[in-house]
C-alpha positions in Angstrom: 158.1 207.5 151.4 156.2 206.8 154.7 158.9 206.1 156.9 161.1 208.8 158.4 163.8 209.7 156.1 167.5 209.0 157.3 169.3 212.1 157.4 173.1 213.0 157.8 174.5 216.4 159.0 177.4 218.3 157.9 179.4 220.5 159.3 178.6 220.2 163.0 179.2 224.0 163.9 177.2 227.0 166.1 174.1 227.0 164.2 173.7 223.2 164.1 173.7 222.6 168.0 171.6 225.5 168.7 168.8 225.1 165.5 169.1 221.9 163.4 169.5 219.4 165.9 166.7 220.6 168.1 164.8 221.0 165.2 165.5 217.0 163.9 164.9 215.9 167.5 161.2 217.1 167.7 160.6 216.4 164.4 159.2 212.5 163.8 159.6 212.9 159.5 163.6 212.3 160.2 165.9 209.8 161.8 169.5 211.7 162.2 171.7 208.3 161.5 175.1 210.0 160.7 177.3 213.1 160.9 180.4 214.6 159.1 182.4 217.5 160.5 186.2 218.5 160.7 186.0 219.7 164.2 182.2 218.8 165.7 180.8 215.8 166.9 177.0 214.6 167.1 176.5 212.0 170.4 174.7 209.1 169.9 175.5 208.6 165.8 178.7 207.9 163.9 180.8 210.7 163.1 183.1 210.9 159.9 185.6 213.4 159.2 184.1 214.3 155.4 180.6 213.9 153.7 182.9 211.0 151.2 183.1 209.1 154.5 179.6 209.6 155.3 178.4 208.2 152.4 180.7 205.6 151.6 180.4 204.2 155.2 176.0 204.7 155.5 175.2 204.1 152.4 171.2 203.9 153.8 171.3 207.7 154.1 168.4 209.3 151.5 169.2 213.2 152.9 172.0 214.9 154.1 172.1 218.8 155.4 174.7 221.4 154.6 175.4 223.8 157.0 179.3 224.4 156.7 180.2 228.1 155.7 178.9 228.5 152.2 182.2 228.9 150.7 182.6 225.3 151.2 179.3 223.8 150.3 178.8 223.6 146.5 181.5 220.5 146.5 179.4 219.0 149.1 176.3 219.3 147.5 177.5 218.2 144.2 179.0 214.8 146.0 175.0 214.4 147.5 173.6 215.0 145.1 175.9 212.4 142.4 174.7 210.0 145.5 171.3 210.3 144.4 170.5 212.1 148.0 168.2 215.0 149.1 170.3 218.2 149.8 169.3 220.7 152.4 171.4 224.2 152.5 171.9 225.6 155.1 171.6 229.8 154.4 172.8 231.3 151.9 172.6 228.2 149.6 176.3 228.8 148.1 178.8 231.4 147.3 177.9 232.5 143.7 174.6 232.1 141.9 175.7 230.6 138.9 176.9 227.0 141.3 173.6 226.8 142.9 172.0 226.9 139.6 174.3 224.1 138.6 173.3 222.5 141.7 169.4 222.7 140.4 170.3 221.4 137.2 172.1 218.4 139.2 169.2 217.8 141.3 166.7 217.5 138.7 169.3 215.1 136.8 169.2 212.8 140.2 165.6 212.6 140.9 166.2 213.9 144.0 165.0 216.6 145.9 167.4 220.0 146.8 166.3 222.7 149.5 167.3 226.3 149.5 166.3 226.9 153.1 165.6 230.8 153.7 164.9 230.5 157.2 163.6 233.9 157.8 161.2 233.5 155.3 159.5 230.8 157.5 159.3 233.5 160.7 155.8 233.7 162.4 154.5 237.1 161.6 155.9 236.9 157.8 153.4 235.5 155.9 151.1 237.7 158.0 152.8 240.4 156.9 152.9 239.5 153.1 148.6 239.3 153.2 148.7 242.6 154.4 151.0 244.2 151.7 148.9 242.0 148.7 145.8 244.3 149.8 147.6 247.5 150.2 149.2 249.9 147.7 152.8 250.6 148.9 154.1 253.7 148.7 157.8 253.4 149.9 159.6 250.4 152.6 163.1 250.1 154.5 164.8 247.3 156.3 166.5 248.0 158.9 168.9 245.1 160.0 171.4 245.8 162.6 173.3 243.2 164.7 176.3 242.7 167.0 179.1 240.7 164.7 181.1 239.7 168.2 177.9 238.2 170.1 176.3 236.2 166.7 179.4 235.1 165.3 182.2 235.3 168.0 185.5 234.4 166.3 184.0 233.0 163.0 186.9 234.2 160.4 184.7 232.9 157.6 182.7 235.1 157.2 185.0 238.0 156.7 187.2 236.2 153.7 186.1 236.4 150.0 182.4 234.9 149.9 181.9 235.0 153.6 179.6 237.6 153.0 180.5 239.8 156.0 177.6 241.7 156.9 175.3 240.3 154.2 175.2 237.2 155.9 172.4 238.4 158.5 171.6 240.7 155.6 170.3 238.1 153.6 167.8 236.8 155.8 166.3 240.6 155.5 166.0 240.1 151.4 164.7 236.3 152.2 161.9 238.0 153.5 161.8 241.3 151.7 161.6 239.0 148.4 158.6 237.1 149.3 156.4 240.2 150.6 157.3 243.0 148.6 157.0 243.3 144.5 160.2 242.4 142.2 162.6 244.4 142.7 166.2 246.1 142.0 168.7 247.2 143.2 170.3 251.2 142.0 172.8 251.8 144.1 175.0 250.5 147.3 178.0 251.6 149.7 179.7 249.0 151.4 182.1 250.0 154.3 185.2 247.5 154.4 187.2 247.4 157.7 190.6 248.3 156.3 191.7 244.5 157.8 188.7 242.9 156.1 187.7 241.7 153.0 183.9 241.6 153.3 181.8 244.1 154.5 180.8 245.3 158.2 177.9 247.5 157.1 176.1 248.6 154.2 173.6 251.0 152.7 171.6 249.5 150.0 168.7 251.2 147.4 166.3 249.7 145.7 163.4 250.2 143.8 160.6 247.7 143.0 159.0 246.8 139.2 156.4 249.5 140.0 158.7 252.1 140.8 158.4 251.9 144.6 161.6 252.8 147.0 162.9 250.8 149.0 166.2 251.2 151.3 168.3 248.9 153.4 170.7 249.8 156.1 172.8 246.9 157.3 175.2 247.1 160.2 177.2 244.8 162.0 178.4 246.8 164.9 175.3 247.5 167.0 175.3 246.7 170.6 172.6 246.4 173.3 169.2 245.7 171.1 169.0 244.8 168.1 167.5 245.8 164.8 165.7 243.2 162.6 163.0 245.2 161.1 160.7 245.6 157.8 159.1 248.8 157.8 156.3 249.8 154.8 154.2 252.9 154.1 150.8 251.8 152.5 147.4 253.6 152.0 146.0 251.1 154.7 148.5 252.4 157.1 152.4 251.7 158.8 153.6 248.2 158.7 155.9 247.4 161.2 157.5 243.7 160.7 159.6 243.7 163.6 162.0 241.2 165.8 163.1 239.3 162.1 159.8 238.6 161.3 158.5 237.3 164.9 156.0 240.7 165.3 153.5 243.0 162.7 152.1 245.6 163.6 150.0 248.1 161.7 149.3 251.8 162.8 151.4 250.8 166.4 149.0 248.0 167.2 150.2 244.4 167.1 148.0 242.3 165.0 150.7 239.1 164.8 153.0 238.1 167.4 154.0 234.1 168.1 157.2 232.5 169.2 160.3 231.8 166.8 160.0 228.2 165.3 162.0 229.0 162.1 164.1 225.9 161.5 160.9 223.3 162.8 159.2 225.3 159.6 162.6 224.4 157.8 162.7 220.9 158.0 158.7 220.2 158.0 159.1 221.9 154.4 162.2 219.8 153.1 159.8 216.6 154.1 157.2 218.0 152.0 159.2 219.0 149.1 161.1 215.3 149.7 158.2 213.3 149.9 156.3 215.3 146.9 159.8 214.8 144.6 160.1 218.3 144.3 163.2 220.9 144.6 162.4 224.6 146.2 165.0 227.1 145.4 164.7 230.6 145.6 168.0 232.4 144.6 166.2 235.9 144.1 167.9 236.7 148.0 171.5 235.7 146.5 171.1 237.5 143.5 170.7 240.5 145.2 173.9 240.3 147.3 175.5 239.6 144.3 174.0 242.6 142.7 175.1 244.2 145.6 179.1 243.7 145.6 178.6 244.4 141.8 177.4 248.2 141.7 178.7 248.7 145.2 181.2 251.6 146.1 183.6 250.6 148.2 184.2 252.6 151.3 187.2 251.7 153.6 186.6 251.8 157.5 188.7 251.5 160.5 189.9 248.0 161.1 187.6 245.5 162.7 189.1 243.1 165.6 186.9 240.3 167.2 
C-alpha cells in the first residue's frame, strides 16, 4: 500500500478535535474521507450517525479509528473488523480484556491490521527512560499520577459508570508506560476510594511488585488542582530517575538528560501506518490487565460524593 490509506473517525468527541485530527492533518500516510458520531461533526467530510452508515455508505474506507468511550467500542470494532478494515483504539482498547482478545483473534481472521494505541507509551523522554533502567539494577519505583477530573474531563459521565474506569482512565496511561520500562510485574494489593455517588473510582493506591521482587507503588488521584502530577520515579544503583510531565522529561540525579515537546498521537498514527502497511496487529493488553487486576483484589473504600 503506497498511497495514503483512507481513514474514517468515530466518535467525534474532546480527544478527537484536540489530538486525532491534528494529528491526521499533518500526517501525509492518511486521507480522513469519512466520519461517524452521535453528536460531533468533522467539516469538510461526510458525516454519518453510526460506523454501519459509514461503511455501508464509503465503502472505499481501508481504516477506521475508535475513540468513543471504551464501553462502547468492542461492537464497533467487531463491525470493522467483519469489513475487512484496519482498527485503531483509541485508549484503553476496550472494557474487559477477554473482548479485546476476541478482537485479536478477529483481526488476524480478516487479514487486517488492529492497533492498541497506548499513547503515553509513545511520550518523548520514554524510551529514553526505558535505556536507562535496561543498564541499571532497580531497587524500588513509584508512579505518581495525579490530575484534576473537572478540567480533563469536564462533564464526561462516562467515565464514572461501570467500565468507565474512573480514575484509572489517566491511570492507565501511567501502567502504558510503566509496562514498557520496568520488569513484569504484579500487582499485591489495592484501595480504591468510591465517591459514595459514583460507581468508579476517584483515587487509588496501588502495590506492586515486579518478577524479581522489586516494589513498586502507584498513587492515583483525580482531585488535584493547580499542577499536576504525571510522574515515574525509580531508585537504581546508577542513581534517581525522574520521568516527569507523563513522559515529556528524565532526569537522573536532578539533571535533565531528555526533554522534547509532546507529539504523542503524531507517534500514534505514524505507528498504525507501519503496522498497516507491514500487515501486522500491535496489541499490548498487559496495561488493561492490570486495571482489571486492580478492581479484582481491590478494597473498596467509600468517599464523600463527587459533583462535576
Amino acid at each position: 500500500m503506497s498511497h495514503p490509506i483512507k481513514i474514517g473517525i468515530v466518535g467525534v468527541g474532546k480527544i478527537v478535535r484536540d489530538q486525532h485530527l491534528p494529528a491526521l492533518g499533518k500526517d501525509q500516510d492518511y486521507r480522513l474521507i469519512a466520519a461517524a458520531s452521535r453528536h460531533g461533526q468533522v467539516d469538510g467530510i461526510p458525516n454519518f450517525p453510526t460506523i454501519e452508515a459509514m461503511l455501508d455508505q464509503v465503502p472505499e474506507l481501508e481504516a477506521v479509528s475508535l475513540c468513543m468511550p471504551p464501553q462502547f467500542r468492542y461492537d464497533a470494532a467487531r463491525t470493522a473488523l467483519e469489513a475487512k478494515k484496519h482498527v485503531f483504539l483509541e485508549k484503553p482498547p476496550g472494557a474487559t480484556v477477554s473482548e479485546v482478545e476476541d478482537l485479536k483473534t478477529l483481526a488476524a481472521k480478516n487479514g487486517v491490521s488492529l492497533f492498541a494505541s497506548w499513547h503515553s507509551r509513545y511520550a518523548p523522554a520514554v524510551e529514553a527512560a526505558r535505556a536507562f533502567l535496561e543498564t541499571a539494577r532497580i531497587s524500588s519505583a513509584a508512579v505518581i499520577w495525579k490530575e484534576d477530573v473537572r478540567r480533563w474531563h469536564p462533564n464526561q459521565e462516562w467515565i464514572w459508570t461501570p467500565g468507565g474506569f474512573g480514575v484509572f482512565d489517566p491511570g492507565i496511561n501511567a501502567l502504558s508506560i510503566v509496562t514498557h520500562i520496568l520488569p513484569a510485574m504484579f500487582i499485591t494489593s489495592a484501595v480504591l476510594d468510591f465517591p459514595e455517588n459514583r460507581a468508579s473510582p476517584v483515587a487509588a493506591h496501588v502495590v506492586f511488585r515486579t518478577s524479581n521482587g522489586v516494589p513498586v507503588t502507584m498513587e492515583l488521584d483525580w482531585l488535584q488542582t493547580g499542577p499536576q502530577s504525571w510522574d515515574i520515579l525509580a531508585q537504581t544503583d546508577k542513581g534517581a530517575m525522574v520521568l516527569s510531565g507523563g513522559g515529556s522529561k528524565l532526569a537522573i540525579d536532578g539533571k535533565v538528560v531528555h526533554d522534547e515537546p509532546e507529539a504523542e498521537y503524531q507517534m500514534l498514527y505514524m505507528r498504525f501506518a507501519e503496522i498497516v502497511r507491514a500487515g501486522a496487529s500491535d496489541v499490548d493488553l498487559a496495561p488493561l490487565q492490570h486495571v482489571a487486576d486492580a478492581f479484582m483484589l481491590g478494597k473498596r473504600n467509600v468517599v464523600e460524593a463527587f459533583f462535576d
